[in-house]
DRENDO-1510 file (C-alpha; in Angstrom, 1 decimal, always signed):
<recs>
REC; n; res; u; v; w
REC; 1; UNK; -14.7; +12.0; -11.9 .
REC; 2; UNK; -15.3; +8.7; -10.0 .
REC; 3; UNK; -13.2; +7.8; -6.9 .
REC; 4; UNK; -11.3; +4.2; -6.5 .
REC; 5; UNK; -14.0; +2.5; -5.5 .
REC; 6; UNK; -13.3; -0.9; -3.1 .
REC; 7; UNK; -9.5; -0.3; -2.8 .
REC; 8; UNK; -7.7; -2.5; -0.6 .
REC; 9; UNK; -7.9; -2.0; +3.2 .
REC; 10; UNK; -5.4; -2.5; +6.2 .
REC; 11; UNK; -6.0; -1.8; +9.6 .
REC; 12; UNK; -6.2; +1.8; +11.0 .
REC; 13; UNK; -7.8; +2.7; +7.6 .
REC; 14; UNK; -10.5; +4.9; +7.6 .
REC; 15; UNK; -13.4; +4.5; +4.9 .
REC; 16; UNK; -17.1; +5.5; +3.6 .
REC; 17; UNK; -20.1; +3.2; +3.0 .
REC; 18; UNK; -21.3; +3.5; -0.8 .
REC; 19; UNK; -23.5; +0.2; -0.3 .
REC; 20; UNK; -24.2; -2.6; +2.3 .
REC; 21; UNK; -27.5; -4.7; +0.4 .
REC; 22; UNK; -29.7; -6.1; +3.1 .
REC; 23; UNK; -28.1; -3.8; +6.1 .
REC; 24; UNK; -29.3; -0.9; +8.0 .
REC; 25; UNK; -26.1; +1.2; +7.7 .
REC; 26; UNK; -26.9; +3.9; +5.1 .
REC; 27; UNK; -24.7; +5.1; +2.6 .
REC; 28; UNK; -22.0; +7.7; +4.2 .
REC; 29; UNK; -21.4; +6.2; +7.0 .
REC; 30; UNK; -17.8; +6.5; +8.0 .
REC; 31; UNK; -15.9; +3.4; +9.1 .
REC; 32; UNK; -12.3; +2.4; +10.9 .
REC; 33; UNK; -10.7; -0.8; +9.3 .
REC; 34; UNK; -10.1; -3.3; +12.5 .
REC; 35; UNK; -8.5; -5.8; +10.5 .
REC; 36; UNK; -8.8; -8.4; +7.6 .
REC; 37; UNK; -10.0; -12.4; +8.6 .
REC; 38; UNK; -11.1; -14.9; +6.7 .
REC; 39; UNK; -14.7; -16.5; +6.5 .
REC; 40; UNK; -16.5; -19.5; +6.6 .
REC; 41; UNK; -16.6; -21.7; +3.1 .
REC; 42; UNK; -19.2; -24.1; +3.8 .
REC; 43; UNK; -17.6; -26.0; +1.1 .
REC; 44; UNK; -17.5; -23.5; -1.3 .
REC; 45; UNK; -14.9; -20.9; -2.4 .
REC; 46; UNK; -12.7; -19.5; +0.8 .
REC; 47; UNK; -13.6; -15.3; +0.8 .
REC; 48; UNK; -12.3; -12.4; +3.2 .
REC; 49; UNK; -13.9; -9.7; +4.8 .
REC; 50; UNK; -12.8; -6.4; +6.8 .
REC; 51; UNK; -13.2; -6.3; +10.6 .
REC; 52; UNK; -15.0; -2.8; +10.8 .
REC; 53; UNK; -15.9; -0.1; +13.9 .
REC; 54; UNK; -19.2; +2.0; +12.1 .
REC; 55; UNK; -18.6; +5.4; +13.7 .
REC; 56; UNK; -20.6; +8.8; +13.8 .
REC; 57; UNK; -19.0; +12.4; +13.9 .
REC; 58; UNK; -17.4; +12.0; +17.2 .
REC; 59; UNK; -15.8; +8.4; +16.4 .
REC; 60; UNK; -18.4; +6.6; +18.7 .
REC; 61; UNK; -19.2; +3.4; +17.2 .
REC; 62; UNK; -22.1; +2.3; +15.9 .
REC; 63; UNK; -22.0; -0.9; +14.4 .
REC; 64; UNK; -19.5; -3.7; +14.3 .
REC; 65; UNK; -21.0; -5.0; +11.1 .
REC; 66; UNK; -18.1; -6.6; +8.8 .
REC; 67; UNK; -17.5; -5.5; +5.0 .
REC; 68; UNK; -17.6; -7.8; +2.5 .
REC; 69; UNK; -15.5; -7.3; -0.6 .
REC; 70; UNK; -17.9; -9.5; -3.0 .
REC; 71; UNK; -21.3; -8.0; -1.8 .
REC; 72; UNK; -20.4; -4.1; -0.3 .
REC; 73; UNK; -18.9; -1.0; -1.9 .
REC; 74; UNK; -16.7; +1.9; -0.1 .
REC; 75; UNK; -14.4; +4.5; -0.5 .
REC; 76; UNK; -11.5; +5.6; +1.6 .
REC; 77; UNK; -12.5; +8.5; +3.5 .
REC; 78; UNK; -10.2; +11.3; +1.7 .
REC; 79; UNK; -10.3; +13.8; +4.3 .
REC; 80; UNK; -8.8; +11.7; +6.7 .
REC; 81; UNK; -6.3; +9.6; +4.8 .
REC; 82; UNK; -5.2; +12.9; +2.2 .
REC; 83; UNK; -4.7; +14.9; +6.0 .
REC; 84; UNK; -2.5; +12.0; +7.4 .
REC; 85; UNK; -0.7; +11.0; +4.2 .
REC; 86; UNK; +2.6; +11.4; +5.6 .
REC; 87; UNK; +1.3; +9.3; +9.2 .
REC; 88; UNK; +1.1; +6.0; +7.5 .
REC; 89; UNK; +1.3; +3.6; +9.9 .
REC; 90; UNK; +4.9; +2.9; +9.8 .
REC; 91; UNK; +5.7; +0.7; +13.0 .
REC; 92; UNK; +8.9; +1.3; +14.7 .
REC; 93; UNK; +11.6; +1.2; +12.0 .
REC; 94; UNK; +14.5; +0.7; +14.4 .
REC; 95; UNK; +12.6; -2.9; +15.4 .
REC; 96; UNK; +12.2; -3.4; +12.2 .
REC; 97; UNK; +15.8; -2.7; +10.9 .
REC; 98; UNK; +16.8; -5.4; +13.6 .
REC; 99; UNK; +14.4; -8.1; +12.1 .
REC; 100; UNK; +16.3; -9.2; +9.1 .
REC; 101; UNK; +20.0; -8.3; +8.0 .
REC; 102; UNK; +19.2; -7.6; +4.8 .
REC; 103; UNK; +17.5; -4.3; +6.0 .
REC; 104; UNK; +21.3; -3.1; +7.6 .
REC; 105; UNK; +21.6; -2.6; +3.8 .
REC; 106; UNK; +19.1; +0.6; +4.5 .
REC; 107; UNK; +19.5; +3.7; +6.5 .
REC; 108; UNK; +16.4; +4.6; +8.6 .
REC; 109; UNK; +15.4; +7.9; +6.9 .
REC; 110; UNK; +15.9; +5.9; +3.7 .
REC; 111; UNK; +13.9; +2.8; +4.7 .
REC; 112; UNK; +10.9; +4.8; +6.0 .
REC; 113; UNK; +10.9; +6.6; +2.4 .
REC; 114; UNK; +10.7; +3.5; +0.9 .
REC; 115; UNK; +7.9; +1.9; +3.2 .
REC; 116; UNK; +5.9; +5.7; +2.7 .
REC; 117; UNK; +6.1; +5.1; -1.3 .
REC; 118; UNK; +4.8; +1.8; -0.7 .
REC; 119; UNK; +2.2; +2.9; +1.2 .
REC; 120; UNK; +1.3; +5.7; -1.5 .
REC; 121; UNK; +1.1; +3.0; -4.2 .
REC; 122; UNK; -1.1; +1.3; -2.0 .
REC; 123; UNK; -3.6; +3.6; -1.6 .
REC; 124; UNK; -3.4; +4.8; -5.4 .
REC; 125; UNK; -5.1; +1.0; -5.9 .
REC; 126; UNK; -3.2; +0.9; -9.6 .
REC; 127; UNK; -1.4; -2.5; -8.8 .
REC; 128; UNK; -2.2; -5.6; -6.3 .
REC; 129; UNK; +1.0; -5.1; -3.6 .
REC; 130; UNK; +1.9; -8.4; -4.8 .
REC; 131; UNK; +2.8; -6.7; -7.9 .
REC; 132; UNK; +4.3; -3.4; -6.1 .
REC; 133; UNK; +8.0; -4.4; -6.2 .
REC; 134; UNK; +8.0; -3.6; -9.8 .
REC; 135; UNK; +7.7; +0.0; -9.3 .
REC; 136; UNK; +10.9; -0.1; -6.5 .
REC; 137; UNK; +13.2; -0.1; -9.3 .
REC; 138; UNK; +12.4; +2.3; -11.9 .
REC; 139; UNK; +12.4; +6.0; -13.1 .
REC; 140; UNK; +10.2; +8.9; -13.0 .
REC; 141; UNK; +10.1; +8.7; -16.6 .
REC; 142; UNK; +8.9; +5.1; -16.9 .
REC; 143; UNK; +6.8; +5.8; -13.9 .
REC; 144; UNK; +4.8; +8.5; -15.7 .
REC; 145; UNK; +4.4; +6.9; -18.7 .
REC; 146; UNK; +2.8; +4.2; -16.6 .
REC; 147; UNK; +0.7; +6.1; -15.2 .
REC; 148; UNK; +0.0; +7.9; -18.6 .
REC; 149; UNK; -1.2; +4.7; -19.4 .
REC; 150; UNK; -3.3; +3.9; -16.5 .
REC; 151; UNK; -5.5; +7.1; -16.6 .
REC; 152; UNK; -6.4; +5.8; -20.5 .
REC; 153; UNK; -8.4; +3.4; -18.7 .
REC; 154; UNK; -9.6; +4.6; -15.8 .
REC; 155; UNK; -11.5; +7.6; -14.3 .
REC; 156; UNK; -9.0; +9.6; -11.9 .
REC; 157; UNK; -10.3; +11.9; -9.4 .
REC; 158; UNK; -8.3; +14.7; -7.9 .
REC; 159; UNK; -6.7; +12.9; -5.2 .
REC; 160; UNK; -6.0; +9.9; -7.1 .
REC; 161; UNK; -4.4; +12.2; -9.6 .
REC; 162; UNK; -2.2; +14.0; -6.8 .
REC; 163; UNK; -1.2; +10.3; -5.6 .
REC; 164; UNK; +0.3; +9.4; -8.9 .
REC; 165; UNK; +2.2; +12.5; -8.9 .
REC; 166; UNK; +3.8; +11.8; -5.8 .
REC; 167; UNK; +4.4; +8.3; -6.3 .
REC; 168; UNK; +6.6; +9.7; -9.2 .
REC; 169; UNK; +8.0; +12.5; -7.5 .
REC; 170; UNK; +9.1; +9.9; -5.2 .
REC; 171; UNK; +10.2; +7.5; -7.2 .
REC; 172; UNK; +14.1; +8.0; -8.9 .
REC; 173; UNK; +15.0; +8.3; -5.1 .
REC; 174; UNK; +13.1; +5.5; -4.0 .
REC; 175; UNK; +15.2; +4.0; -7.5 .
REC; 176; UNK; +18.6; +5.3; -6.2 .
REC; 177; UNK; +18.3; +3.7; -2.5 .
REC; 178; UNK; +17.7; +0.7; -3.8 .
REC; 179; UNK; +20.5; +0.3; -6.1 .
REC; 180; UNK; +22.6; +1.9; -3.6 .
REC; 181; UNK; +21.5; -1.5; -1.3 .
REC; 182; UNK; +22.3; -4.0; -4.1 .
REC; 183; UNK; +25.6; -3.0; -4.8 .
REC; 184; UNK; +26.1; -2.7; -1.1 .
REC; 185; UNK; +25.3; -6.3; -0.7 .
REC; 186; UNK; +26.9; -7.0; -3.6 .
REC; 187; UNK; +30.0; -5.6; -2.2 .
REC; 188; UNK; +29.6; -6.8; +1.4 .
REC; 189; UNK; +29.4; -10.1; +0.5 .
REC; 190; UNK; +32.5; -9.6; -2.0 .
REC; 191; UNK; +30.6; -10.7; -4.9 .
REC; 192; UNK; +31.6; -9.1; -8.9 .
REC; 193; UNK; +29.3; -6.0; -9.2 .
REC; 194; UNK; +28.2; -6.2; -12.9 .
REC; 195; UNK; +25.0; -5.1; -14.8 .
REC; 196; UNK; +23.7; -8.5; -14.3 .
REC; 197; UNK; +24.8; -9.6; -10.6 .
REC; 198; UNK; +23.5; -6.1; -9.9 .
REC; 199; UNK; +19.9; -6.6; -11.4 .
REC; 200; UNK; +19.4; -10.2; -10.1 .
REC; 201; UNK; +20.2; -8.9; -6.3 .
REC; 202; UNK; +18.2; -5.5; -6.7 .
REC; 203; UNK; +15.3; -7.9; -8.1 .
REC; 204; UNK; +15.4; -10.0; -5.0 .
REC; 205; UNK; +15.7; -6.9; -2.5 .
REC; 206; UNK; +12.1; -5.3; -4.3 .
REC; 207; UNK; +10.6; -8.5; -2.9 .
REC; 208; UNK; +11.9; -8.4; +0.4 .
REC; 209; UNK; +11.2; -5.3; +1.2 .
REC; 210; UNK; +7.3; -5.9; -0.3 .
REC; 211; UNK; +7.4; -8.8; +1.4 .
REC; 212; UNK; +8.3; -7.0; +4.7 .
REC; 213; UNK; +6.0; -4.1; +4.2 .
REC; 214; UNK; +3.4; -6.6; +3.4 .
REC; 215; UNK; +4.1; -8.4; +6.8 .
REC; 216; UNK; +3.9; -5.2; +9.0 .
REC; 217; UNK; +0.3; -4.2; +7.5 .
REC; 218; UNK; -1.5; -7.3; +8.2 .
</recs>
């Protein structure tokens, strides 16, 4: 089965070359996402392009030469991000528990889970992470039948299969803390706790916390 081809990259990712047209870099070359900048329109419609470090087998670099989403191919480099799966770069979550009180609502252990499922939806490639809060708040069940869904339409390979499993292995937990928080607020801020108030401030806390992920990943 094909692999996600040209999923989203953040720095610290680690990628192979499919296809660079008019470049010397062959296809296979392995790669080490330095960031995500913007470049020149010249008028025309602003595009983006990835920062990259071109490596060889001992991670000495090769080429500097940027990827560019409308023109280039690639694949993350399974080997490297299946291995490290659970060493997403997750900055220091007691800074990041001080940044905003709304993230008091959160115990550590159960704010890196969160950021970790995030992070495993990311690099599944099913959704934009504009769209990711959606999956904060719902169950396994749904989260299968989702995914059901989703492999209709596209061609899974083996790893993006095992992601999808995990993201909904991960998920009525991920579902739990997060009501947990609501109602905390909720109650903190001694405001009635019905379905409703429940919903509206469990809606608002999936966007924060995409929002914050979102902001740490740059």
């Amino acid at each position: 089965m094909k692999r996600n081809k040209n999923p989203e990259l953040k720095k610290g990712d680690r990628i192979i070359l499919i296809n660079m047209p008019g470049e010397s870099l062959y296809a296979g070359t392995k790669g080490i996402v330095g960031g995500l900048e913007r470049t020149p329109s010249f008028g025309g419609q602003e595009e983006y392009q990835y920062r990259i470090s071109w490596v060889d087998e001992g991670d000495n670099v090769i080429s500097t030469l940027s990827l560019l989403p409308s023109e280039d191919s690639w694949l993350l480099d399974p080997e490297f991000n299946q291995n490290n799966l659970n060493e997403a770069r997750i900055t220091d979550i007691d800074a990041l528990i001080r940044k905003a009180d709304w993230l008091k609502l959160f115990k550590r252990a159960d704010l890196k889970y969160i950021l970790e499922y995030l992070e495993l939806i990311r690099r599944s490639g099913v959704v934009n992470m504009f769209q990711s809060g959606q999956f904060l708040a719902q169950t396994g069940y749904y989260m299968r039948k989702f995914f059901e869904f989703y492999a209709l339409q596209h061609n899974l390979d083996n790893d993006n299969e095992e992601l999808l499993e995990k993201i909904i292995e991960m998920s009525d937990k991920v579902r739990d803390i997060m009501i947990r928080a609501a109602v905390m607020d909720l109650s903190r801020n001694n405001n009635e706790i019905t379905t409703g108030s429940a919903e509206n401030r469990l809606r608002r806390l999936t966007t924060e916390v995409v929002k914050e992920y979102m902001n740490q990943n740059k």
